[in-house]
Structure formats: structure tokens, C-alpha cells
LOVO-924213 format. One line per 2 residues: their letters; for each residue z, x, y of C-alpha. Coordinates in steps of 0.1 Angstrom, whole numbers, plus 5000, padded with zeros to 4 digits. Each point is the difference from the previous one (the first is absolute). Last residue first. Example, Ala and Ser with C-alpha at 12.3 -4.5 7.8 and 13.67 -1.06 7.14 Angstrom:
! LOVO-924213
sa) 5071/5137/4989; 5007/4986/4966 $
END
This chain:
! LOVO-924213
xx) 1095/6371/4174; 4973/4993/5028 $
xx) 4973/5024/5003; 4996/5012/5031 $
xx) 4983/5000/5036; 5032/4994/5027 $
xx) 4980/5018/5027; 4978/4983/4997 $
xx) 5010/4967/5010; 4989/4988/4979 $
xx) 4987/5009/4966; 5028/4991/4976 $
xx) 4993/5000/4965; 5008/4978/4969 $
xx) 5026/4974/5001; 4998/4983/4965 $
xx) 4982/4965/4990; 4997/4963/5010 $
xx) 5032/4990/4983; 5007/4962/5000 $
xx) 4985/4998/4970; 5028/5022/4984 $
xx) 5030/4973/5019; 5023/5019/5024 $
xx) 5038/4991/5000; 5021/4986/5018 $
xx) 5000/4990/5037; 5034/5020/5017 $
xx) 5004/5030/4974; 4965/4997/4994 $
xx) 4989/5016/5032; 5005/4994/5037 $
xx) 5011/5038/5010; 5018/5015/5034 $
xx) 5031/5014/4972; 4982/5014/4975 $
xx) 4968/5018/5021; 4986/5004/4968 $
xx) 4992/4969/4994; 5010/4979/4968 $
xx) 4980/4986/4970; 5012/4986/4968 $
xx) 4970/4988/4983; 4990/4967/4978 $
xx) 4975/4995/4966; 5034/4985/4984 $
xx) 5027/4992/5022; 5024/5028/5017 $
xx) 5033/4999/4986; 5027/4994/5030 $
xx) 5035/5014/5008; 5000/4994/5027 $
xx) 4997/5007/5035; 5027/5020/5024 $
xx) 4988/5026/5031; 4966/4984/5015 $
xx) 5011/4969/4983; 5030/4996/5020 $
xx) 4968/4991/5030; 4992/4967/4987 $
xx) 5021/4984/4974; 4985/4962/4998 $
xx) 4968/5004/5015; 4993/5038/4985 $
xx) 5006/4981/4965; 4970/4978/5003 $
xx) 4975/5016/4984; 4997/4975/4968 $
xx) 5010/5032/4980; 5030/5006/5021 $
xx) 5012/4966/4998; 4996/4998/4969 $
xx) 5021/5034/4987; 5028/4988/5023 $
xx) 5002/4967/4983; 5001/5018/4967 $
xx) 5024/5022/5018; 5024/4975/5007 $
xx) 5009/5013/5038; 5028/5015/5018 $
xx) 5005/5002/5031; 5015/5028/5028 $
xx) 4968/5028/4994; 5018/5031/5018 $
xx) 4978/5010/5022; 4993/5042/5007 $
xx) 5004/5011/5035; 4967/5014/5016 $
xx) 4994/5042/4997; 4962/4993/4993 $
xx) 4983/5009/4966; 4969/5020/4995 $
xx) 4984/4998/4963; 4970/5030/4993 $
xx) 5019/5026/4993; 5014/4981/4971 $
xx) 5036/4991/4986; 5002/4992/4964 $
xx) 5001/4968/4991; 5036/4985/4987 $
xx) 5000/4988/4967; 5011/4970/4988 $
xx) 4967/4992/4988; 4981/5008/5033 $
xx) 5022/5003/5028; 4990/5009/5041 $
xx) 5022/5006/5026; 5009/4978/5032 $
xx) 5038/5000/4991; 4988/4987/4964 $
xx) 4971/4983/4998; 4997/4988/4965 $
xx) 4973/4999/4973; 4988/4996/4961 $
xx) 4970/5007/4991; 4976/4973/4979 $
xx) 4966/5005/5017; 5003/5038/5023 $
xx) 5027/5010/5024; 4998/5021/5033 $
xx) 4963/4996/5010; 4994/5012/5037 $
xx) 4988/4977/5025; 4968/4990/5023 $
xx) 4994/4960/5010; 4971/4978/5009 $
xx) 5007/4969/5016; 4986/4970/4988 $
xx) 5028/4979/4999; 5029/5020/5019 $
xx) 5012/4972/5026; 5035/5011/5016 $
xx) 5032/5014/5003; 5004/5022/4969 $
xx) 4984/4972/4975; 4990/4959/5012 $
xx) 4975/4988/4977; 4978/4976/5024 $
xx) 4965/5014/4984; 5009/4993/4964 $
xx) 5010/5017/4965; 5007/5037/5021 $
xx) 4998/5033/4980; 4987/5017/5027 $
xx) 4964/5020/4993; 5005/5032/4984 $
xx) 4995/5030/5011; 5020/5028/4980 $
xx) 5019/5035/4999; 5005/5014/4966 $
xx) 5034/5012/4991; 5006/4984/4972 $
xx) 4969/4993/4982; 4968/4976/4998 $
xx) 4978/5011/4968; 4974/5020/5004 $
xx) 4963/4999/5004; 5002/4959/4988 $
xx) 4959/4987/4990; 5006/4966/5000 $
xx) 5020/4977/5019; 5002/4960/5003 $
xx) 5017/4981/5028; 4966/4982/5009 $
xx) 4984/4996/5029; 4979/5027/4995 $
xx) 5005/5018/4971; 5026/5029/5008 $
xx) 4992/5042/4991; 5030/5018/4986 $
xx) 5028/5012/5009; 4984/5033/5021 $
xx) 4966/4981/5008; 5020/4985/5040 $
xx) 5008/5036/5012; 5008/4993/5035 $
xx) 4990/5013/5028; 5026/5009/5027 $
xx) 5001/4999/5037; 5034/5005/5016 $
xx) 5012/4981/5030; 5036/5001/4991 $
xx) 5013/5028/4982; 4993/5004/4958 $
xx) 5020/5025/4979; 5030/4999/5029 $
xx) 5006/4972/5008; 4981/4975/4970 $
xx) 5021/4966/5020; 4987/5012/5036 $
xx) 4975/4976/5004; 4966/4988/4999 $
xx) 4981/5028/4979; 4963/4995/5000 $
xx) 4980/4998/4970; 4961/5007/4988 $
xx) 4990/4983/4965; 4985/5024/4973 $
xx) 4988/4989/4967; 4990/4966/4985 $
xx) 5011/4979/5022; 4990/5018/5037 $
xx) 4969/5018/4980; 4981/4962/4992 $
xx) 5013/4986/5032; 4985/5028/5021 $
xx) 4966/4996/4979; 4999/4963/4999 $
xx) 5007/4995/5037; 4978/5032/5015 $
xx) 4971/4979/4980; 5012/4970/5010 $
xx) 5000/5009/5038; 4972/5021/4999 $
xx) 4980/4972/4990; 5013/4974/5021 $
xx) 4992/5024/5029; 4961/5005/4991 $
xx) 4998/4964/4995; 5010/4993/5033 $
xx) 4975/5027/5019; 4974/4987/4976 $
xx) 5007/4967/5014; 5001/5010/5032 $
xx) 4971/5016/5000; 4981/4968/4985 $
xx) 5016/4975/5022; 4981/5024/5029 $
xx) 4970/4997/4985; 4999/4962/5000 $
xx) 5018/4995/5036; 5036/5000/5003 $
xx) 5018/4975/5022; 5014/4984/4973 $
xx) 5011/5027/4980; 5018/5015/5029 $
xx) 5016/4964/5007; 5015/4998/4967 $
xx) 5005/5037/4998; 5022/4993/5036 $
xx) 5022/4975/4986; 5005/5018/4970 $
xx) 5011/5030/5020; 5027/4972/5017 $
xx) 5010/4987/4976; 5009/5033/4986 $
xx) 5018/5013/5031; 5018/4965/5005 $
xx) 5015/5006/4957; 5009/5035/5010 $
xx) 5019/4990/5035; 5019/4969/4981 $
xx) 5009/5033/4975; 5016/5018/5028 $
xx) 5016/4972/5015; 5019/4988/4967 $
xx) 5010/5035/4996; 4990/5025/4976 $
xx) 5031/5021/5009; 5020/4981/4974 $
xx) 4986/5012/4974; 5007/5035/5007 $
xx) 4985/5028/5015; 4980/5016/4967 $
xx) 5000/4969/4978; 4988/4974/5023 $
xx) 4977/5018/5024; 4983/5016/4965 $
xx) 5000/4961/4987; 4986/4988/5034 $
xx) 4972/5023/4999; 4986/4995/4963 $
xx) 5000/4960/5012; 4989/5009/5034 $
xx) 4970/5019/4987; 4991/4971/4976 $
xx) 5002/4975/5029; 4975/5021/5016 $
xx) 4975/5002/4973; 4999/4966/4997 $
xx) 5001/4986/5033; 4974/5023/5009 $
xx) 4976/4991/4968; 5008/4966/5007 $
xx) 4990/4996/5034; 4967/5023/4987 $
xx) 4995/4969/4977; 5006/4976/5026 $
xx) 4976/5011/5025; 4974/5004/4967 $
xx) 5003/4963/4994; 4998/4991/5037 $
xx) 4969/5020/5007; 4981/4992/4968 $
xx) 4986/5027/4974; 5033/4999/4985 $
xx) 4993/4978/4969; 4969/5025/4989 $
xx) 5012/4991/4963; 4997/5033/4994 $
xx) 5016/5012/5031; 5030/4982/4994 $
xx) 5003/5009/4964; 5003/5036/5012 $
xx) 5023/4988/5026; 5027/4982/4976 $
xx) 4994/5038/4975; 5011/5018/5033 $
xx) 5030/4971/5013; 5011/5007/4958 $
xx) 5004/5030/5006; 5016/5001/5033 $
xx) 5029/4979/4984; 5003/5020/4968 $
xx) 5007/5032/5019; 5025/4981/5024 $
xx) 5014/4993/4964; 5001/5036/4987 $
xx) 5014/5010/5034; 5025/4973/5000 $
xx) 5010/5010/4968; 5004/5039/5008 $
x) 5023/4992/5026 $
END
């Protein structure tokens, strides 16, 4: 989110500085010229809203709720209101080109200048979150808001994997966002399409641990992890894994993310053994047993991580810190 917001930034920016340069040149002081600059402008700042809309659509109902349809109807509503600026500008006499310029100019400015700023403190620091499902039961319910604390492992370079400035280190036990671990849009995990998708999930193994499911529980190093308050298990029948693989093979497969598509649900109860990669994280909901986690994809790449759950403040009556 917070690169489309930088970019949108960028985009409105540039339209300003474009303008400026206009003005100087005194290249829209004709009719038709001006028409299609304030055509622009709306086009513009319009497909910029759709572009930040669409991704929120996208990622909090589901991809596949942006309908054909729905965006055809975006794309007519655009055309459309660049249509009409075309015609506005037009039609407009010499003072009235003037207002609406300034009324134009005044948008494009707030627009990069709420860009940049909400941007700059969405990757550096504090990114707001909504919980999609039931996988985090009880910690986190469905519907929650949360911020989360982006500065706590360290401040990112922009568009760059590199770090600097690490609070703490990331632990066992600390519940993440991360964005999916998918290598391409048409990566098929738990059912469906996850590219893009923001997740939430408790680190159960760190870089270079060992682990197995075991009858749905948890082990690290051949050890089993203690039972917490937090976990909630469901009285399902256990499955008994019936093949056996290489565990080289095994190993790939679950690394590539691919091991949900050839075990599927036995995972929930049976997986591994398997030693998490360098720079990776075990993760797991709490809700053990109603959880898509890295028993079924693999593991978690660090730059994957976008920081820890922080604080839920809605609904209200939910208001805590999240441990």
C-alpha cells in the first residue's frame, strides 16, 4: 500500500511541477490546450484514486471480488469525468480557466503532499491492519484493527531488501505481518491465489531449527513446544501421513512452497521434519487446527517481514496491546 502511495505521490508531483512549466511557457492560454490539461488533471487524479482503491477492494474482500464488471464500471466513470473536464475547459471563459486551475492545483497538491507524508510513516513506522480470518482465534478475531509496529526490526530502504537500525531481534513468539511468500501471481497455496496478500502469524522456529508437526503439535529440535494459552485446538481426528517421502525432496518441495499441493490437509497434523533456510521463519496461527501457515507453504523469508503486531484499536472494546 505504501508503494502505491509513494508513487501516486510521485505522479501528482510531477502533474504540479508539468503545470508550473505550463504556465511559464503560457502554453495553456488557449481553449483547446487548457480543455485537455484539466482532461488530464481528472483523468489523473482519478485513476490514481482507483489504483489506491482497487488494491484496498483487492486485499480486504478478495481478489476475486473486483470483478470484470466492477472495474469496466471504474474505467466508464473515468472516461467519463475526463470527458466532461474536456468539455468544461472548453467552455470556460478566461477567468473561469483560472479558478479552475487553481482549484486543480490546489488538489494535486494535497494529494502528493498527503502521498509523501502517509507513505513516508506507512514504511518506515506504523502501517494499519485488518484481520481477515479466523487463523489468530483467539489472540486476534476477525474484523480486528491493528497497527503495526513497522521501526521495531529495523527501518527498510526503499525498494531495497536492506535494514538498518534493528530495535530487537525477531523472536519466538512474536506475532508478524508479512507479505506471502509467493514467487508469482498464479502460485496456487490453501485453495487459491495468495500473491500479495498480507498475512498475521506467530513465530515458532527461527534460521537453522529443526521442525515436525507431530499430531498437530509443535517441535523445535526434537523437542516438543510447550503448550500455550494462547493455541486453541479443535476435537478433529488426527491423519495418519500414508507416504513416505525422500526428505531432501521433501525439504524442496517445502521450500519452493509447494508442499500444501502435494499433501494438503495431513499437514495440519504430520509435516516434516524440515530445517528452516537461512534468513527464514517458522510461523503458525494460533487457532492450530483452522490455520494456513508454514506447515502447508514453507517458510517465511526476513524481507518478507513488514514488522510486529502492535495494538488493536477497534473495535473498542477490544483496545490492547497485543502479546
Amino acid at each position: 500500500m505504501e508503494q502505491r502511495l509513494f508513487i501516486i505521490a510521485c505522479v501528482m508531483y510531477v502533474f504540479t511541477l508539468l503545470t508550473r512549466y505550463l504556465n511559464k511557457k503560457q502554453a495553456l492560454e488557449t481553449q483547446w490546450r487548457f480543455a485537455i490539461w484539466h482532461c488530464a488533471f481528472l483523468l489523473c487524479i482519478l485513476g490514481c484514486g482507483w489504483y489506491v482503491l482497487s488494491f484496498i477492494w483487492a486485499n480486504g474482500i478478495g481478489l476475486e471480488s473486483v470483478s470484470v464488471g466492477k472495474r469496466a464500471l471504474a474505467y466508464l466513470i473515468i472516461l467519463a469525468a475526463g470527458f466532461y473536464g474536456l468539455k468544461a475547459g472548453y467552455q470556460a471563459s478566461q477567468d473561469k480557466r483560472k479558478s479552475i486551475q487553481k482549484a486543480d492545483l490546489d488538489w494535486a497538491n494535497t494529494v502528493y503532499f498527503a502521498g509523501f507524508v502517509a507513505s513516508f510513516v506507512m514504511f518506515f513506522f506504523i502501517q494499519a491492519f485488518k484481520i481477515p480470518s479466523a487463523s489468530m482465534r483467539d489472540t486476534l478475531l476477525e474484523g480486528d484493527h491493528l497497527f503495526v509496529n513497522k521501526a521495531v526490526y529495523g527501518f527498510r530502504i526503499p525498494l531495497t531488501d536492506i535494514r538498518f537500525g534493528q530495535f530487537k531481534p525477531i523472536e519466538k513468539g512474536d506475532i508478524i505481518i508479512f507479505s506471502f511468500p509467493a514467487e508469482h501471481k498464479h502460485q496456487i497455496n490453501c485453495g487459491g491465489y495468495q500473491y500479495g496478500k498480507d498475512y498475521v502469524k506467530r513465530v515458532i522456529a527461527l534460521p537453522g531449527d529443526k521442525v515436525e508437526i507431530r499430531q498437530g503439535r509443535a517441535w523445535v529440535n526434537d523437542k516438543e513446544v510447550p503448550r500455550q494459552p494462547y493455541e486453541k485446538y479443535q476435537d478433529v481426528e488426527r491423519i495418519v501421513p500414508e507416504d513416505e517421502y525422500d526428505m531432501e525432496t521433501y525439504q524442496i518441495l517445502w521450500e519452493k512452497h509447494q508442499l500444501d499441493n502435494e499433501l494438503g490437509l495431513e499437514l495440519r497434523d504430520s509435516m516434516g521434519p524440515v530445517i528452516v533456510p537461512p534468513n527464514s521463519y517458522f510461523v503458525m496461527g494460533d487457532n492450530r487446527d483452522d490455520s494456513c501457515d508454514s506447515r502447508f507453504w514453507g517458510p517465511v523469508p526476513r524481507e518478507n517481514i513488514k514488522g510486529k503486531a502492535w495494538f488493536i484499536h477497534w473495535p473498542i472494546s477490544r483496545w490492547r496491546i497485543i502479546k
